[in-house]
C-alpha positions in Angstrom: -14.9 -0.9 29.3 -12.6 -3.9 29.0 -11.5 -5.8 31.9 -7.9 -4.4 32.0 -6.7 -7.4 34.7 -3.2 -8.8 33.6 -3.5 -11.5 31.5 -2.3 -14.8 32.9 -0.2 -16.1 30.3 0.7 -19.3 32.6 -2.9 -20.1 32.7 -2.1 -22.5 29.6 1.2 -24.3 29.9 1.4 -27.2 27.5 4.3 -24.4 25.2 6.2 -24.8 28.5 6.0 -28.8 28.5 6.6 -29.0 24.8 9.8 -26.8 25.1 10.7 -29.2 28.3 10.7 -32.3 26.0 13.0 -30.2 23.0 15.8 -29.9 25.9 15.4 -32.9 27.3 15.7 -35.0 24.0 18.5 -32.2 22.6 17.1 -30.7 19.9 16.1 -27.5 21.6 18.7 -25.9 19.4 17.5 -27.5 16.3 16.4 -24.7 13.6 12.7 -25.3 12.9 10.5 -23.2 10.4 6.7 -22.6 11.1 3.7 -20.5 9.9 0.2 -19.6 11.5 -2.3 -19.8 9.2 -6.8 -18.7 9.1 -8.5 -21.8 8.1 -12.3 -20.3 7.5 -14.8 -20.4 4.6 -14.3 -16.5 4.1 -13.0 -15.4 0.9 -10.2 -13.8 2.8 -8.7 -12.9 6.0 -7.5 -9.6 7.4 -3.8 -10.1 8.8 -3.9 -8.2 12.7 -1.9 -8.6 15.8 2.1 -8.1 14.9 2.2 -5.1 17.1 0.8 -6.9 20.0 3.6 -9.6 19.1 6.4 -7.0 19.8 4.4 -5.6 22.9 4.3 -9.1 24.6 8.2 -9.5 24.0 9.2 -6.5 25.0 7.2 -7.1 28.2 7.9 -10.9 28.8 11.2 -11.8 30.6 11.7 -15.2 32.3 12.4 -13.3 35.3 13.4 -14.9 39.1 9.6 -14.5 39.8 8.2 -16.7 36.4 11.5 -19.2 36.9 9.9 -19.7 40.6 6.7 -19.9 39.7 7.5 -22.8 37.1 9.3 -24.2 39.6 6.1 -24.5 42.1 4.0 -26.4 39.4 3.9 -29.9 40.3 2.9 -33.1 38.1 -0.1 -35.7 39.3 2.7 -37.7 41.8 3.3 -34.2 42.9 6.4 -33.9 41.4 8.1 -30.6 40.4 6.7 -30.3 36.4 10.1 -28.6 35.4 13.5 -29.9 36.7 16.3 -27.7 37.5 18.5 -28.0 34.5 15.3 -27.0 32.5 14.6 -23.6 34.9 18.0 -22.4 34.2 18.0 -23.1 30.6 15.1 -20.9 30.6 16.5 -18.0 33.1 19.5 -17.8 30.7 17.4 -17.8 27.3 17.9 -15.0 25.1 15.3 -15.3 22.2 16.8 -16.0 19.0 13.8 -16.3 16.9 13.0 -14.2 13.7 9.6 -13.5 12.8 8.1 -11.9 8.8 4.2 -11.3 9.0 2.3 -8.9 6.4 1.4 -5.1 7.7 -1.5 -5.2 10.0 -4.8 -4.6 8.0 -3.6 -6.5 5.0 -6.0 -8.7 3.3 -4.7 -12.6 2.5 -6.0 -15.1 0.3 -7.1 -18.3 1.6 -4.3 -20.3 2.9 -2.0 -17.6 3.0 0.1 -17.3 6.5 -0.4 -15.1 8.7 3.2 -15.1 9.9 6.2 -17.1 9.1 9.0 -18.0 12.2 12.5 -19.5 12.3 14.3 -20.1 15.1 15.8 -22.7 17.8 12.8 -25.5 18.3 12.3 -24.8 22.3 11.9 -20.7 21.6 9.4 -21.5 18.4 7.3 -23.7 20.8 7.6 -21.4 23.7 5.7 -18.6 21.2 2.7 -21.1 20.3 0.2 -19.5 22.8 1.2 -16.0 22.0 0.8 -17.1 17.9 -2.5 -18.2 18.5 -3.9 -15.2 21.1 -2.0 -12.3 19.6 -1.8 -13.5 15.6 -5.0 -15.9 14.8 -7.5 -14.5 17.4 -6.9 -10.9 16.5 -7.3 -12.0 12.3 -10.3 -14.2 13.4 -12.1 -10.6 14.7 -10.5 -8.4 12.7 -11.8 -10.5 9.7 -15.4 -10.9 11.3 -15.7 -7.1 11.6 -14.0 -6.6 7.6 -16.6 -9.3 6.5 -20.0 -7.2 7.6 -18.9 -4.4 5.7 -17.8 -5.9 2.4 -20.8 -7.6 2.9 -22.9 -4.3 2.8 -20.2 -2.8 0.2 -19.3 -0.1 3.0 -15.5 0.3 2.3 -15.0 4.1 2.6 -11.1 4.5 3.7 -12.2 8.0 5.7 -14.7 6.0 8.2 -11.5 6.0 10.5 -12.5 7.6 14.2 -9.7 8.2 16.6 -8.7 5.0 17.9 -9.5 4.1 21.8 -7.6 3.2 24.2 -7.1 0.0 25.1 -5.7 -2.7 27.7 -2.9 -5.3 27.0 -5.6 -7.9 27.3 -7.6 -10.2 25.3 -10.4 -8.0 25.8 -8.3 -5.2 24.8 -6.6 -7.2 21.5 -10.6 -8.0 20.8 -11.2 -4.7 20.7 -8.5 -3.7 18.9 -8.8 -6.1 16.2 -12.7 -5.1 15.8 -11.4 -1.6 15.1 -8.6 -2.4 12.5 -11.5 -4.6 10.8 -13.4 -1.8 10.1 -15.9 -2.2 13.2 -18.0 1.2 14.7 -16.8 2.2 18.0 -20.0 1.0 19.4 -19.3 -2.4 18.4 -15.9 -2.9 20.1 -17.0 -5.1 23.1 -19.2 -7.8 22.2 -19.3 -10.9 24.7 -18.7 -14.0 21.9 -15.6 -15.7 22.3 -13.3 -16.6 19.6 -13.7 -20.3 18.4 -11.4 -23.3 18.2 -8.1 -22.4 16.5 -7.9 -25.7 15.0 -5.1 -26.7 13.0 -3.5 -23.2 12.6 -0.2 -24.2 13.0 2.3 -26.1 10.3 5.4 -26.9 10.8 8.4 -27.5 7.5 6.8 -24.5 5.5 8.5 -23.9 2.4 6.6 -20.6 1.8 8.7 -17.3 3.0 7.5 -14.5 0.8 4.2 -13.8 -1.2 4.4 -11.3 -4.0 1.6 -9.5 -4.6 1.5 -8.3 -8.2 -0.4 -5.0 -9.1 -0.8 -2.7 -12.4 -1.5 0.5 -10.8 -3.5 0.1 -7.7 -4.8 -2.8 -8.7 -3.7 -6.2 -7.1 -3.6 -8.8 -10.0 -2.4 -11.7 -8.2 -0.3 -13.5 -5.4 2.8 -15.2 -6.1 4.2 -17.4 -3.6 7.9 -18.1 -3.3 10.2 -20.4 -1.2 13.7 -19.9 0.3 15.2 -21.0 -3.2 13.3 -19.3 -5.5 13.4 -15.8 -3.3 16.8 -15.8 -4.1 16.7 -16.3 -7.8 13.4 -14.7 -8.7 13.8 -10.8 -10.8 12.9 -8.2 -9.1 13.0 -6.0 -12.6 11.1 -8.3 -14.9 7.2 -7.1 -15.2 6.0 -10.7 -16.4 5.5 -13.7 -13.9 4.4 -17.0 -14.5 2.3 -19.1 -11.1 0.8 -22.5 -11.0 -2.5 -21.1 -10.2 -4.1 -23.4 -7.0 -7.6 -22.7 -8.4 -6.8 -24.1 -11.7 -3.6 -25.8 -11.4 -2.2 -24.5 -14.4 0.7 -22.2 -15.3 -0.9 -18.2 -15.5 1.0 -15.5 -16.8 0.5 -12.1 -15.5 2.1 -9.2 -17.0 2.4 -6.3 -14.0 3.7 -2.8 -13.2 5.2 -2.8 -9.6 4.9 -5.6 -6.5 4.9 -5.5 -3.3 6.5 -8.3 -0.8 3.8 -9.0 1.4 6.0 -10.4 4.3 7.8 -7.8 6.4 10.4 -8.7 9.6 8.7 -8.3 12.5 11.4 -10.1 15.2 14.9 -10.3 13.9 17.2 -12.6 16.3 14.2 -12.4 19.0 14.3 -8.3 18.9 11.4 -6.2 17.9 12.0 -4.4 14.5 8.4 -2.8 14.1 7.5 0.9 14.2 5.3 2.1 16.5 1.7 0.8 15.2 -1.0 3.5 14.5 -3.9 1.6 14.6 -6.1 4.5 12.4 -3.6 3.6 9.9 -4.2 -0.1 9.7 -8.0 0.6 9.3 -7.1 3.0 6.5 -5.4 0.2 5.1 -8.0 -2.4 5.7 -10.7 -0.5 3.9 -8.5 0.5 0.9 -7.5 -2.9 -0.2 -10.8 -4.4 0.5 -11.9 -1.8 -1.9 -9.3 -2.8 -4.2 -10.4 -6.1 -4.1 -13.8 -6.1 -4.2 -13.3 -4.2 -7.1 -11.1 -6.3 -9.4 -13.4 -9.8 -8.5 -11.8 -11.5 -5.8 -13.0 -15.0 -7.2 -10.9 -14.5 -10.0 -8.0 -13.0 -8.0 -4.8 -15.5 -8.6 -2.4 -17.1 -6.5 0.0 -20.0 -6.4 3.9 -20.9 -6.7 6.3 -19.1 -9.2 6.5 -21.7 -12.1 10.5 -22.1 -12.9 
């Protein structure tokens, strides 16, 4: 069983001293745009963890306890880390931040984010550790487990056992994640550790929506849009036109239906999610991986609408 111990999220507080710096210079109210993206030599990644997201805000609060504990960290001269005018800009912080991420189990094309944030600079910096635990380590396993079975060609959507129980933990979200990807009960607890996140962070996206383009059931290719060009692009016309990023060259796909792949996941800093059913996200895992694998992924297109 998974050690069910609280997770320490103070055992790592370099978001704490970059959020220090954005108040002490000013701009901890600046607006600032990010994504979180899975860098891997996979074909493609499964998006999991946006439920765990909302679980860790609802459950976070810089309370009395977490503003004294901040307060008791000290620097190498044995300095308090955090002075006071920081501490109370913290213990009166009400999180503004709005979140978009796709539906847990979704499959995404190299390079596509796994979520996309905007909010004030000190809350967006604040969230980095929970990004990269809750976001990019649950896609990392959650891809692993998808991987085996496309691998063996094993994408049967009814393969869905009743889902365990499991900690709020990172051997809990482990274990979770296996079981989104498509992973046997049996196989819910190895002992590997996730590797380096690397450089899964950017900063000044432009990207806020993909549209994924289908005739049927069939997913024909992913357009990706920026602020400007959301607001401008049809939502009636059944022809698109992408600069593809394999070829570089302008594609035209004529379509029946799409689907926005980005969905809000914290609006103003509160959680607008439905309670998750993990079965469901399995389900959905195993469907579109069966949709892809069988309209030839390599093929599969994707770039910026062409104006």
């Amino acid at each position: 069983m998974p050690n069910s111990a609280i997770f320490d999220w103070f055992s790592d507080l370099s978001p704490a001293f970059a959020a220090r710096e954005c108040w002490h210079d000013g701009s901890y109210h600046r607006q600032v745009s990010c994504q979180v993206t899975y860098r891997s030599d996979a074909p493609f990644a499964i998006a999991c963890g946006a439920a765990l997201l909302v679980e860790h805000i609802r459950r976070f609060r810089f309370s009395p306890d977490v503003i004294q504990r901040l307060g008791q960290v000290s620097d190498a001269q044995g300095r308090s880390a955090f002075d006071e005018s920081f501490l109370n800009h913290l213990q009166r912080m009400r999180l503004q931040v709005n979140l978009w991420a796709p539906p847990e189990g979704t499959l995404l094309l190299p390079g596509e984010p796994l979520l996309i944030a905007r909010g004030p600079e000190d809350q967006i910096r604040l969230l980095r550790s929970a990004f990269r635990l809750l976001f990019w380590e649950s896609t990392h396993w959650a891809t692993r487990a998808a991987l085996e079975r496309w691998g063996r060609g094993d994408l049967v959507e009814e393969d869905t056992p009743a889902a365990p129980s499991l900690p709020f933990h990172p051997s809990g979200w482990k274990s979770r994640a296996l079981f989104v990807g498509g992973a046997g009960i049996d196989a819910l607890h190895p002992a590997e550790t996730a590797p380096e996140a690397g450089d899964f962070w950017q900063e000044g996206t432009q990207l806020v929506q993909i549209r994924r383009l289908f005739k049927g059931s069939q997913p024909l290719g992913d357009v990706w849009l920026s602020r400007e060009q959301e607001e401008v692009a049809s939502v009636s016309k059944t022809t698109v036109h992408f600069r593809d990023e394999h070829t570089h060259r302008v594609r035209t796909i004529h379509f029946t239906r799409f689907q926005n792949l980005y969905q809000p996941v914290l609006s103003k800093g509160h959680p607008v999610l439905a309670a998750p059913r993990l079965g469901y996200f399995r389900q959905r895992t195993l469907k579109q991986m069966e949709a892809f694998h069988k309209g030839h992924l390599d093929g599969y297109g994707m770039g910026w609408l062409a104006v």
